[in-house]
ZAZALUM-228258 format. One record per residue (C-alpha): residue in three letters; x, z, y. Coordinates in Angstrom, 3 decimals, padded with zeros to 6 digits, always signed. Layout:
<atoms>
ALA; X; Z; Y
...
</atoms>
This chain:
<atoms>
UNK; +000.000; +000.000; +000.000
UNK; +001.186; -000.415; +003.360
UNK; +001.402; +001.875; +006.098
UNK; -001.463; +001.113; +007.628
UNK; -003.710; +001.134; +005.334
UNK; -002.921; +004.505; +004.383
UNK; -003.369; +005.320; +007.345
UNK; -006.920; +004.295; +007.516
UNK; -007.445; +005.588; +004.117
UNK; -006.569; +009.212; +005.207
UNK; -009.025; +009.039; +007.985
UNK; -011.469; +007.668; +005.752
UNK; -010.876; +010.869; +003.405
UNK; -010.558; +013.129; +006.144
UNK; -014.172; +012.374; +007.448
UNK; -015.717; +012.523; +003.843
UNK; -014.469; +015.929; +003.706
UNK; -015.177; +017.000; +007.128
UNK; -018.701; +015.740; +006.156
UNK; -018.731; +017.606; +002.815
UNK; -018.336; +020.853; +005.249
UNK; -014.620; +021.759; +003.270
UNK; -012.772; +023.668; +006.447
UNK; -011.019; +021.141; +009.114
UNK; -007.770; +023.027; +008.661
UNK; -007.881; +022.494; +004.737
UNK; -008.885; +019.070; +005.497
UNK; -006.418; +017.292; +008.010
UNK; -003.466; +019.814; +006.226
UNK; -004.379; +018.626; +002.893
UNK; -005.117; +014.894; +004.007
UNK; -002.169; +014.756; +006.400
UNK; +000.410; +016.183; +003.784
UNK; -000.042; +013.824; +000.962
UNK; -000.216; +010.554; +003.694
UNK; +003.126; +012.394; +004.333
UNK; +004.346; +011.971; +000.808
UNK; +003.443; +008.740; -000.015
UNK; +004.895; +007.553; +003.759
UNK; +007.983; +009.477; +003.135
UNK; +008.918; +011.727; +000.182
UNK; +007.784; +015.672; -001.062
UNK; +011.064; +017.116; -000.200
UNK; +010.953; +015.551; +003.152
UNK; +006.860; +017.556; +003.411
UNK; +008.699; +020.280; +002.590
UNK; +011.372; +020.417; +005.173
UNK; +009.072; +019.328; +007.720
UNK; +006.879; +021.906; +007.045
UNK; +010.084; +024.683; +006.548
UNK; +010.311; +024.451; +010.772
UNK; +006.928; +022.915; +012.217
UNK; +005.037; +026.185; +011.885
UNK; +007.507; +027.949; +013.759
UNK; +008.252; +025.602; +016.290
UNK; +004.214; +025.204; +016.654
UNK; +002.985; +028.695; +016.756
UNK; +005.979; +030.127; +018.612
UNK; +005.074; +026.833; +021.719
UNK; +004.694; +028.358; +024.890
UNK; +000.937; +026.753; +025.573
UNK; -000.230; +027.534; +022.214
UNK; +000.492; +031.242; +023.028
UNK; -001.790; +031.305; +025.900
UNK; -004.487; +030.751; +023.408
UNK; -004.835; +034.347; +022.292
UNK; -004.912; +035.752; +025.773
UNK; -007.681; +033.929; +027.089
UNK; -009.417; +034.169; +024.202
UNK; -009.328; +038.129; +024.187
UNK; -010.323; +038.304; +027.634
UNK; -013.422; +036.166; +026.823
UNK; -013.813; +038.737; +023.781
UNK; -013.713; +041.540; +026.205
UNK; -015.953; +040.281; +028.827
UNK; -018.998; +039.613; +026.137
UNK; -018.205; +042.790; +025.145
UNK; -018.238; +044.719; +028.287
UNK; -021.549; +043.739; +029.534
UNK; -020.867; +041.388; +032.457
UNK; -023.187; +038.823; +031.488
UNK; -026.129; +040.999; +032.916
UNK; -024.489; +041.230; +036.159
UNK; -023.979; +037.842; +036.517
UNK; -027.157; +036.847; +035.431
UNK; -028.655; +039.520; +037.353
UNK; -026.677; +038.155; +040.799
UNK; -027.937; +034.594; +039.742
UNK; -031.102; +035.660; +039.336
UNK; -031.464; +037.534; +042.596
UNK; -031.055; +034.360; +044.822
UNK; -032.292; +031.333; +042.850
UNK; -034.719; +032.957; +040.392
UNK; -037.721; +033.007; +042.453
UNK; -038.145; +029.264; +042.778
UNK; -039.555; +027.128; +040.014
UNK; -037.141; +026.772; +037.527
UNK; -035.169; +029.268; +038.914
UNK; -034.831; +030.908; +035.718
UNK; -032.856; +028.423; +034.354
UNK; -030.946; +027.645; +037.362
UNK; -030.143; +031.394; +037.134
UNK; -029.239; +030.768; +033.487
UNK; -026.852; +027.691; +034.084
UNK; -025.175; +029.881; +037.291
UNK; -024.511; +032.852; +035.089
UNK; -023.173; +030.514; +031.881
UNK; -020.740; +028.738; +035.022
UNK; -019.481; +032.782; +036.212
UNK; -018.955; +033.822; +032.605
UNK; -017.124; +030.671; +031.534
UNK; -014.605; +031.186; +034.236
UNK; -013.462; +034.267; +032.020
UNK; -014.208; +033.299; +028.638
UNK; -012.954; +029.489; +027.903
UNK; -015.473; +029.184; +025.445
UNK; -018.809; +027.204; +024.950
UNK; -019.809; +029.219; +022.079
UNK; -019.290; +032.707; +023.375
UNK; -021.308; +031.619; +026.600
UNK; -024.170; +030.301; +025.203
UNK; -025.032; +033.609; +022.881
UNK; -023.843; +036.146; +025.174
UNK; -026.014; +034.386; +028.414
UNK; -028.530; +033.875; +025.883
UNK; -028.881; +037.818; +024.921
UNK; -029.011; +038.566; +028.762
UNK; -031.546; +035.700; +029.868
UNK; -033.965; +034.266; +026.730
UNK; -036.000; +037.856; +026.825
UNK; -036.346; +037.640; +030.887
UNK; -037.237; +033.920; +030.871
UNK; -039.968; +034.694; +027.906
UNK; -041.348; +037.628; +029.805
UNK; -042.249; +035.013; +032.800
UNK; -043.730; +032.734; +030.646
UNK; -041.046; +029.909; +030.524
UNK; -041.300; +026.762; +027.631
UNK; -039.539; +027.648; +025.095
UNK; -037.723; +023.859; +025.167
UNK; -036.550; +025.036; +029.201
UNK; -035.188; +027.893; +028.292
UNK; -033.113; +027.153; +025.189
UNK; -032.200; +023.737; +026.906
UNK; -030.652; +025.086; +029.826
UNK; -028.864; +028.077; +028.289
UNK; -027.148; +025.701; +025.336
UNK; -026.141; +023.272; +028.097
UNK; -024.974; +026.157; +030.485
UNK; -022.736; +027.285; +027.748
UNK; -020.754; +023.831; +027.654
UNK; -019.576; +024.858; +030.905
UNK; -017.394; +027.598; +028.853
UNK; -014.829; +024.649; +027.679
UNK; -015.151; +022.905; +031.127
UNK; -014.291; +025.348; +033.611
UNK; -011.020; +026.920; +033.404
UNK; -009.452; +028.594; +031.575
UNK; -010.388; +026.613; +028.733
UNK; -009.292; +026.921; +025.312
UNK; -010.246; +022.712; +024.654
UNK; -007.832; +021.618; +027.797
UNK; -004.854; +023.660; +027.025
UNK; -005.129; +022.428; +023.108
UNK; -005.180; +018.752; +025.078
UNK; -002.187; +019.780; +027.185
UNK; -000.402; +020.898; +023.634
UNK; -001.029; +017.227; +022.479
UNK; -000.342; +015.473; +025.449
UNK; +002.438; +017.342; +026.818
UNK; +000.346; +017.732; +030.028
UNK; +001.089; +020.416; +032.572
UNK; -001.781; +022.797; +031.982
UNK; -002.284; +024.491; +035.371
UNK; -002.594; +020.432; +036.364
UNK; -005.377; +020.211; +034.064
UNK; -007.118; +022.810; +034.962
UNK; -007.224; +021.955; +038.551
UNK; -008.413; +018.291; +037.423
UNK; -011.022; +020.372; +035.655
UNK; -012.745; +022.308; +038.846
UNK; -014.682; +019.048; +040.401
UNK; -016.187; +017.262; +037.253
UNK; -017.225; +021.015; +036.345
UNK; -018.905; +021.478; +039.857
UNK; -020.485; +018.191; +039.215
UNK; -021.615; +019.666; +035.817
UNK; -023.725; +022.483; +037.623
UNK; -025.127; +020.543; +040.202
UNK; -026.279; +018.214; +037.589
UNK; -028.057; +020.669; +035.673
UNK; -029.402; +022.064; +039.276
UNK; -031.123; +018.592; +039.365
UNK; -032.297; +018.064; +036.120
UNK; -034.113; +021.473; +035.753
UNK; -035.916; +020.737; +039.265
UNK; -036.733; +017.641; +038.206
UNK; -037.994; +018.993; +034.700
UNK; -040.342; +021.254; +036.614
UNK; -041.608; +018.757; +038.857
UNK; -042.930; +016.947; +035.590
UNK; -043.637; +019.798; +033.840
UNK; -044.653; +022.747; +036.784
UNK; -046.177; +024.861; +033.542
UNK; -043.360; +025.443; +032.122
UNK; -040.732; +026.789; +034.356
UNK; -043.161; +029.248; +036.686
UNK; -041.861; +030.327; +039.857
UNK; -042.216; +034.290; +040.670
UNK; -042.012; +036.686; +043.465
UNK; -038.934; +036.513; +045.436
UNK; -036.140; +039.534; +044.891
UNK; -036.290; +041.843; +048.322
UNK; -032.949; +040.767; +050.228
UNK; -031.294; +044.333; +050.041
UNK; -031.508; +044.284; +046.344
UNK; -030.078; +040.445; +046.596
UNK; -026.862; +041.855; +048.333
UNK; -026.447; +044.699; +045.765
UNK; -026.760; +042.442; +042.967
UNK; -024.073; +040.291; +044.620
UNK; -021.837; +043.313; +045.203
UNK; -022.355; +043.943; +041.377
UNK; -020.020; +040.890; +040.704
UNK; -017.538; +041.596; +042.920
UNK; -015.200; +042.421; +040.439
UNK; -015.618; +039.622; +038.649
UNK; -015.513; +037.188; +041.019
UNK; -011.893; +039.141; +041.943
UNK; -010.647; +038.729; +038.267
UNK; -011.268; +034.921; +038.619
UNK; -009.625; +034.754; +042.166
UNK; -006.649; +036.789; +041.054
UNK; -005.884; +034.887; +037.437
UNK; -006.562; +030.950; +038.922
UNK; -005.709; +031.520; +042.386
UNK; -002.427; +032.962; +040.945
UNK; -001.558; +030.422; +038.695
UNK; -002.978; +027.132; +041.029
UNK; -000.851; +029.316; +044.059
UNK; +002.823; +029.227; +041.529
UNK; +002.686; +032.852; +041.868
UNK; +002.757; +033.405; +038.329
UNK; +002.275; +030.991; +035.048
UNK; -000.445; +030.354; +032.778
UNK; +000.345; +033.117; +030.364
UNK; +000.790; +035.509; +033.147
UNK; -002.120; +034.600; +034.518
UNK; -004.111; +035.146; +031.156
UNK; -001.931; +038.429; +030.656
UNK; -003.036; +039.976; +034.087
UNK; -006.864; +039.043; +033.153
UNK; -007.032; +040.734; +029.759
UNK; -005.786; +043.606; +031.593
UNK; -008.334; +043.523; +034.297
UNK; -010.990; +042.451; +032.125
UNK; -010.165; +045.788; +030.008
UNK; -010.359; +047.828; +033.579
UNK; -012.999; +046.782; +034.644
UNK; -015.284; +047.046; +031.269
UNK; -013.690; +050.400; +030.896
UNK; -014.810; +051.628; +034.624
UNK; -018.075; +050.582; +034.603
UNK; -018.602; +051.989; +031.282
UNK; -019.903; +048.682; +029.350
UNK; -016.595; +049.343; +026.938
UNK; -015.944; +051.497; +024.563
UNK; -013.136; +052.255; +022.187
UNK; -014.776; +050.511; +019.116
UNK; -015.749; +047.549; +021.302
UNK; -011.655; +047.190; +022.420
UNK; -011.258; +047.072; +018.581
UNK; -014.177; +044.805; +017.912
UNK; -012.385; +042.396; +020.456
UNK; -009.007; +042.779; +019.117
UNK; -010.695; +041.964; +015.944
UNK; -012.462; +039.274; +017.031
UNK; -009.561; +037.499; +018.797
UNK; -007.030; +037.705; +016.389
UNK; -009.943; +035.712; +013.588
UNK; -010.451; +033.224; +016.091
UNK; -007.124; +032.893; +016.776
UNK; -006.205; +032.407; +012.758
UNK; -008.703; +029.534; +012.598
UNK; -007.733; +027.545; +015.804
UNK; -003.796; +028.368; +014.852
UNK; -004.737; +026.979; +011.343
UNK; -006.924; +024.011; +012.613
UNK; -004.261; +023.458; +015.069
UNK; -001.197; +023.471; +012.217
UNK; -003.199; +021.371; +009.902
UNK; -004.024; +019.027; +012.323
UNK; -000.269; +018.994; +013.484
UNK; +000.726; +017.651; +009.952
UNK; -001.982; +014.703; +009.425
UNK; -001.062; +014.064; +012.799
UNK; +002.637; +013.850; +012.152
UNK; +001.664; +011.832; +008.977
UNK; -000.296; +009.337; +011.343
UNK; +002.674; +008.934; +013.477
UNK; +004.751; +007.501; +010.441
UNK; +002.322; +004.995; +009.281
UNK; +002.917; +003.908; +012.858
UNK; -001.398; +003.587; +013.404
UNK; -001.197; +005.079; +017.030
UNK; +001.995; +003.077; +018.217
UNK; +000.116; +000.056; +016.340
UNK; -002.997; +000.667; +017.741
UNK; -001.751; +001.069; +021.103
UNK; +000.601; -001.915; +021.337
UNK; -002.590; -004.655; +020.041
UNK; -004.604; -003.211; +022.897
UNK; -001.784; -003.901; +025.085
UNK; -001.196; -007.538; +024.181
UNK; -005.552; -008.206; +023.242
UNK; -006.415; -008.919; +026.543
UNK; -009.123; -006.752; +026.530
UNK; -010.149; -005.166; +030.048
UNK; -008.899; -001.637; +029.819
UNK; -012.562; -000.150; +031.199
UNK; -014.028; -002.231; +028.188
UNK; -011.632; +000.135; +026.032
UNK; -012.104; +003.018; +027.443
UNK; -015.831; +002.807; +027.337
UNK; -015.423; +002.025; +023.431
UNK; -013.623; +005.306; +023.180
UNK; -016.341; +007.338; +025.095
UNK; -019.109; +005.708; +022.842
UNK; -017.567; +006.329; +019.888
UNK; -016.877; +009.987; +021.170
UNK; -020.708; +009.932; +021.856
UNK; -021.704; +009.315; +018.232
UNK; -018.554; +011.643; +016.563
UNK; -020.033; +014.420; +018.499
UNK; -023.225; +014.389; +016.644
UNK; -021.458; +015.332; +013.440
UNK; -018.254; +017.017; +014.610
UNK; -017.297; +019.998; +016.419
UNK; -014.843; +019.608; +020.235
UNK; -012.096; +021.007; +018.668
UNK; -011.459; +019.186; +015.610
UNK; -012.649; +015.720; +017.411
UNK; -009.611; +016.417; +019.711
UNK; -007.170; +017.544; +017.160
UNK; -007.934; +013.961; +015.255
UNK; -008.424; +011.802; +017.977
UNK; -006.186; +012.349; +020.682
UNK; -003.054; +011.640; +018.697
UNK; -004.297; +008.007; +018.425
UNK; -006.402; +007.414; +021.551
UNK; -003.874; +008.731; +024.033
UNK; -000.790; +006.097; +023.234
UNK; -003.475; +003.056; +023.828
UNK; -004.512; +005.095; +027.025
UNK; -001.310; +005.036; +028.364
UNK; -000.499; +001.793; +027.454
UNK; -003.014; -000.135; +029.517
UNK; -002.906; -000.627; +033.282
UNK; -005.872; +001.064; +035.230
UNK; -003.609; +000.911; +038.369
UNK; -002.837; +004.588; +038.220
UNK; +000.221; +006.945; +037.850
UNK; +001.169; +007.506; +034.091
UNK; -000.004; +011.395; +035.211
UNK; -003.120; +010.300; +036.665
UNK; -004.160; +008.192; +033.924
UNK; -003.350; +011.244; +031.267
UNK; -005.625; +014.151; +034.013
UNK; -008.132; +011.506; +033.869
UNK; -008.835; +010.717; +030.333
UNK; -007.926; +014.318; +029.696
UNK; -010.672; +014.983; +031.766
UNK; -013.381; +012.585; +030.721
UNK; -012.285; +013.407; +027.337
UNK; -013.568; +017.333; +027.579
UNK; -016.593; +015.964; +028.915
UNK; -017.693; +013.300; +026.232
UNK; -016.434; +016.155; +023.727
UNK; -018.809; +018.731; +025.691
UNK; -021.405; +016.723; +025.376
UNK; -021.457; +016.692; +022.115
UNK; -021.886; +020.451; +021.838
UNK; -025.968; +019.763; +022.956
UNK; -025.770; +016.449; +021.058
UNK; -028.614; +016.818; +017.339
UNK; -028.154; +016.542; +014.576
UNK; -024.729; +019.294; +014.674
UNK; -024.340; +020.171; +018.576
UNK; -022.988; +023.671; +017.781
UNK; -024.381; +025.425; +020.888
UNK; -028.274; +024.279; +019.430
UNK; -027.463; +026.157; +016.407
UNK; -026.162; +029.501; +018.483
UNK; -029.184; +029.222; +020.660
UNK; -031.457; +028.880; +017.779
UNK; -030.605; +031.775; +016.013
UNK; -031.046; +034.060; +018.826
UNK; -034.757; +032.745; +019.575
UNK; -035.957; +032.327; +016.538
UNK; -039.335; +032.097; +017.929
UNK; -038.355; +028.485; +019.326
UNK; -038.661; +025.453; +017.050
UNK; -035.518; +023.909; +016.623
UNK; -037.399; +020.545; +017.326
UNK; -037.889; +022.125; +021.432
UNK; -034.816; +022.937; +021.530
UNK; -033.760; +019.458; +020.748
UNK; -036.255; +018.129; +023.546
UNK; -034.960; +020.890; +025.844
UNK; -031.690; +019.488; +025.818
UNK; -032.984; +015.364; +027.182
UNK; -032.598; +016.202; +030.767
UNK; -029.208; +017.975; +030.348
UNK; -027.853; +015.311; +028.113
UNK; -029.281; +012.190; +030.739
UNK; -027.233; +014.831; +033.453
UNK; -024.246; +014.162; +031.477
UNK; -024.545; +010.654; +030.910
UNK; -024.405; +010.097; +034.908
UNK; -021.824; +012.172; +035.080
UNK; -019.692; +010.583; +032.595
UNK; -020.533; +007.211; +035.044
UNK; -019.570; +009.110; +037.909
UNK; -016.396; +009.871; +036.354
UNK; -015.313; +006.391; +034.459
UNK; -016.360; +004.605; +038.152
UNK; -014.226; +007.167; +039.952
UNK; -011.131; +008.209; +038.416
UNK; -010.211; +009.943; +041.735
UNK; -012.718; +012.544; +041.103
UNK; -010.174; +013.881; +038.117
UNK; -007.319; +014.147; +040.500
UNK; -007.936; +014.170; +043.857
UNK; -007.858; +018.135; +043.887
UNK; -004.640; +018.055; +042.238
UNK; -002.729; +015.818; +044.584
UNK; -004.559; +017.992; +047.369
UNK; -002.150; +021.130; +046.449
UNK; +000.414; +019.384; +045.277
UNK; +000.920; +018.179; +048.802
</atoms>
């Protein structure tokens, strides 16, 4: 066989496994390590493997992972989410569909200190689904808008997604997640929009209710101050040089502990429960992240991606015409895949034919910009039936909503996305305009 076509043959296998639900890691390891043998030789697998996990796990952005991860851990934990929805609630709750404005603001505060979609979907979803059922909100509204505020989680920095991307890429990460800060302000707007719109059509099911007295408004603000302080201090820090990424996650795990522990929404068997709870998480995305390293490695010696690349290069093909291809096929991957994994498989091979076409940007601005519409497609796919992960965390929490409404709850969010993902393709700018701002 030739190169190639075991190359396609171990993405073929890969995705039959994926699809009969063995573990990613398992899979891509498993997959990637005998391409690697019949590309190379066993003992050559063998001393590959003898360094890579050292050199992988011991990389300075992979490290980061833990950190932001265990402040997100702390933060659910600590019982911020009812502040923040609380604040939310305060000034935009009142108007129709306010509920679930309040919903998508909260999931946009919390995902500043967590970095993940999952952990903001069920944590604003314990805090708001009881408050929006007590005012008589559709079922459909109110799981829609809390599964797509929770995509915000591996939008808005720090993410978790982006820094894996900056791993793969070799991508400066604080660059990244200032390329990150417009698309996701787009994001909320969006989802501003498409619940006002919703209730226009629908005026039943997103009630409006009396307004929130303007004293308590300002002490529900003041409840977040904190808060709003850890995200100032830990991005401001790192976008300002004054300390790096790890630091940065470093000084908001300590924070985050303060201020759960002062307020007294912590406790010592919750500190555990999140040390717990980090370290798991951290196993599987170091696993995913190894396994993925070696089928990725594999790839690179069948020569697919350089391959790949190189025909795009000489095909003639406009390169908009490619990279729509890529965010389609994104699209329909993220029905049956989760973010992570479709960026530990994908990236590898659509980032060399990226970078090899001419959209008449810098090499840097090209790799912000996919990086950026990348997350997005990816995001999407976290509200995307039949498998959009955040559905399924939404859905087990309100078990009193079908999982058909929460399906139809998710339409306007999705059609949100779609226009932004236009916005976005039509202007590239949008992904790095903010970073050439400071830079300057």
């Amino acid at each position: 066989m030739t190169p190639m076509v075991i190359a396609i043959l171990m993405i073929v296998v890969l995705l039959a496994l994926i699809f009969l639900r063995m573990p990613i890691a398992l899979a891509m390891g498993g997959v990637g390590a005998v391409g690697y043998m019949l590309l190379s030789t066993p003992q050559s697998l063998l001393f590959y493997i003898d360094t890579a996990w050292v050199d992988k796990f011991t990389s300075y952005e992979l490290a980061i992972v833990p950190l932001f991860i265990l402040m997100g851990h702390i933060a659910t934990r600590s019982g911020i989410s009812a502040r923040l929805f609380s604040a939310s609630n305060a000034w935009v709750g009142h108007f129709r569909g306010g509920l679930a404005m309040a919903a998508v603001a909260g999931c946009a505060m919390f995902g500043s200190i967590s970095g993940s979609s999952l952990a903001t979907a069920s944590t604003m979803a314990r805090v708001a689904l009881p408050e929006m059922r007590r005012h008589g909100y559709a079922g459909a509204l109110s799981a829609g808008s809390l599964a797509a505020g929770g995509t915000l989680g591996i939008l808005i920095p720090p993410s978790v997604v982006l820094i894996i991307y900056a791993l793969l890429t070799e991508q400066n990460i604080v660059k990244l997640f200032l390329a990150a800060t417009i698309p996701a302000t787009l994001a909320v707007i969006g989802f501003f929009i498409a619940i006002a719109l919703y209730v226009r059509l629908f005026p039943d099911q997103g009630p409006d209710h009396e307004p929130v007295p303007f004293g308590q408004r300002i002490r529900a603000t003041l409840g977040i101050w904190h808060i709003v302080g850890i995200f100032v201090v830990v991005l401001g820090g790192i976008y300002g040089g004054f300390f790096t990424p790890a630091e940065g996650a470093s000084i908001g795990v300590v924070l985050t502990l303060i201020v759960g522990v002062v307020t007294g929404g912590l406790g010592f068997r919750d500190i555990i429960g999140s040390l717990i709870d980090t370290a798991a998480s951290s196993a599987m995305i170091f696993a995913i992240v190894f396994g993925a390293d070696i089928f990725n490695v594999a790839l690179a010696l069948s020569r697919m991606p350089s391959d790949i690349a190189a025909w795009f290069g000489t095909a003639g093909l406009s390169p908009m015409v490619v990279m729509l291809a890529i965010v389609v096929f994104y699209l329909i991957m993220g029905c049956v895949m989760d973010s992570l994994s479709m960026i530990l498989l994908t990236v590898p091979v659509f980032f060399p034919t990226i970078m090899a076409l001419d959209f008449g940007m810098t090499p840097e601005h090209t790799a912000l910009w996919f990086g950026i519409i990348t997350l997005v497609v990816v995001e999407v796919g976290m509200i995307t039936p039949p498998v959009g992960m955040n559905l399924f965390v939404i859905s087990s929490m309100a078990k009193h909503i079908p999982l058909r409404s929460i399906f139809i709850g998710t339409v306007p969010f999705i059609l949100s996305e779609m226009l932004r993902i236009i916005l976005l393709i039509s202007f590239p700018a949008l992904s790095f305009w903010l970073v050439d701002l400071v830079a300057r």
